[in-house]
N, C-alpha and C positions, 0 to 999 in steps of 0.2 A: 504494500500500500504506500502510497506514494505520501511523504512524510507532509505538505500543506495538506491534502483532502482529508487528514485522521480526524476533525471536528466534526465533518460530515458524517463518519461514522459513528464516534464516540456519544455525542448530543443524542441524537436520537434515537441508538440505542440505552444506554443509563436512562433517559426517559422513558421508552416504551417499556423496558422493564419494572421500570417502577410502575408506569401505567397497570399491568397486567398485575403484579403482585398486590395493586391498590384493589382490582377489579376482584381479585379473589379474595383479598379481605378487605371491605370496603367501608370498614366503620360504621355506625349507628346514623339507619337512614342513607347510605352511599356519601355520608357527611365528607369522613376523609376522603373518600374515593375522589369525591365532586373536585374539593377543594386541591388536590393533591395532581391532578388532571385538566383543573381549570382551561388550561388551553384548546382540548380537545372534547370535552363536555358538552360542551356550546350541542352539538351534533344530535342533543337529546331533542332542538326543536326540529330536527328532518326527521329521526328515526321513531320520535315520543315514546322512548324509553331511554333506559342509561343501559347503551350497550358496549360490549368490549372493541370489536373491532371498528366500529365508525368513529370511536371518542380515539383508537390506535392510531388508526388511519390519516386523522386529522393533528393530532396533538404531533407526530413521528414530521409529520411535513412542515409542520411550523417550525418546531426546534430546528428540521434540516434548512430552514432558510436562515434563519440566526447563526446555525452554525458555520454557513458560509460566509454570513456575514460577519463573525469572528476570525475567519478564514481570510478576507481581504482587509481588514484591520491589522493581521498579524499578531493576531492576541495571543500570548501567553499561554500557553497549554496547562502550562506549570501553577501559574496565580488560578484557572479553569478548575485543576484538579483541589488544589488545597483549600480554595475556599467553599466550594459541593462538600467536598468533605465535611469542614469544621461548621459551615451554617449547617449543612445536612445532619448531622449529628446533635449539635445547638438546637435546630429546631423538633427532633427526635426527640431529646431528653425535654426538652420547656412544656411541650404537648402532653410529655408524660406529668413534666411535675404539678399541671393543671388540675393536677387530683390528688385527692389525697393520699391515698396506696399505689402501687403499679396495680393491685388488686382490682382497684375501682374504674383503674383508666382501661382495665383488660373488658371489665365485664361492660362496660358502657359503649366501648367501641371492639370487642369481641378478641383482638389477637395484638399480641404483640407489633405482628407484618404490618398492621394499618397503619402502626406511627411509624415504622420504619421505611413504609411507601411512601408515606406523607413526608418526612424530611428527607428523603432520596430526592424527591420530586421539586418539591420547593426551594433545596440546596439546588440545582440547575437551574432553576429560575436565576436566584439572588446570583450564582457565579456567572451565568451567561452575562442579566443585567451589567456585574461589577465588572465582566471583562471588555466589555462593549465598550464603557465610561471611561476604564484605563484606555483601551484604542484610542477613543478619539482622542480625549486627555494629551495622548503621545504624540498624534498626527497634530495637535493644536500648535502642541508646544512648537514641535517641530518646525511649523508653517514659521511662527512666529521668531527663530532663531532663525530660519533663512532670512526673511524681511529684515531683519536687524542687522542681520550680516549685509547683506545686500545695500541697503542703508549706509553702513559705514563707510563700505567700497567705493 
């Protein structure tokens, strides 16, 4: 695999995994699932139900446009991976400690898998967003140091 097209792969797989692990355990009411899928949810007004593969189908091609778009930014693979990770995890444990036992968090949204789909899901949200911000960020500065260079000259 050719080492710029790996975001294309990577995004939206991590998400569609999470997707499907959300769908089979999907929290109280599809709550996490919903929230955790956001992107590709939407799909319940074509289908009027909350199904797996249209909420896959569509959430998998949105991330793969992002991900390209991380791709021509030059983002960071590396800031991509570490901050999925620590929000992911972050928002894993915060959702759990919204309760008072893991007991109460298990029984009201059913499995363990549902927080850990839900901060899977939402950590690629927050990383993709923060990597996008650094891009431009980089491209600004950058613009900016030419101009000023250029300026001097």
């Amino acid at each position: 695999m050719e080492r710029a097209n790996r975001m294309r792969v990577v995004l939206p797989t991590v998400w569609g995994l999470g997707c499907a692990l959300g769908y089979s355990n999907p929290g109280d009411e599809y709550g996490l699932y919903a929230l955790g899928s956001i992107i590709g949810v939407w799909t319940i007004v074509l289908v009027d139900k909350i199904a797996l593969l249209p909420t896959l189908v569509a959430g998998c091609a949105i991330i793969f446009g992002f991900a390209v778009l991380l791709e021509r930014l030059r983002a960071s693979r590396r800031l991509w991976v570490i901050v999925w990770l620590v929000s992911g995890i972050g928002l894993y444990l915060t959702s759990l400690m919204m309760f008072p036992s893991v007991e109460r968090a298990v029984a009201k949204n059913g499995s363990m898998a549902a927080y850990l789909a839900l901060g899977s899901q939402l950590g690629v949200y927050l990383a993709t967003i923060s990597s996008i911000v650094v891009g431009v960020v980089r491209i600004l500065s950058r613009s900016r140091c030419l101009a000023a260079d250029t300026q001097v000259h």
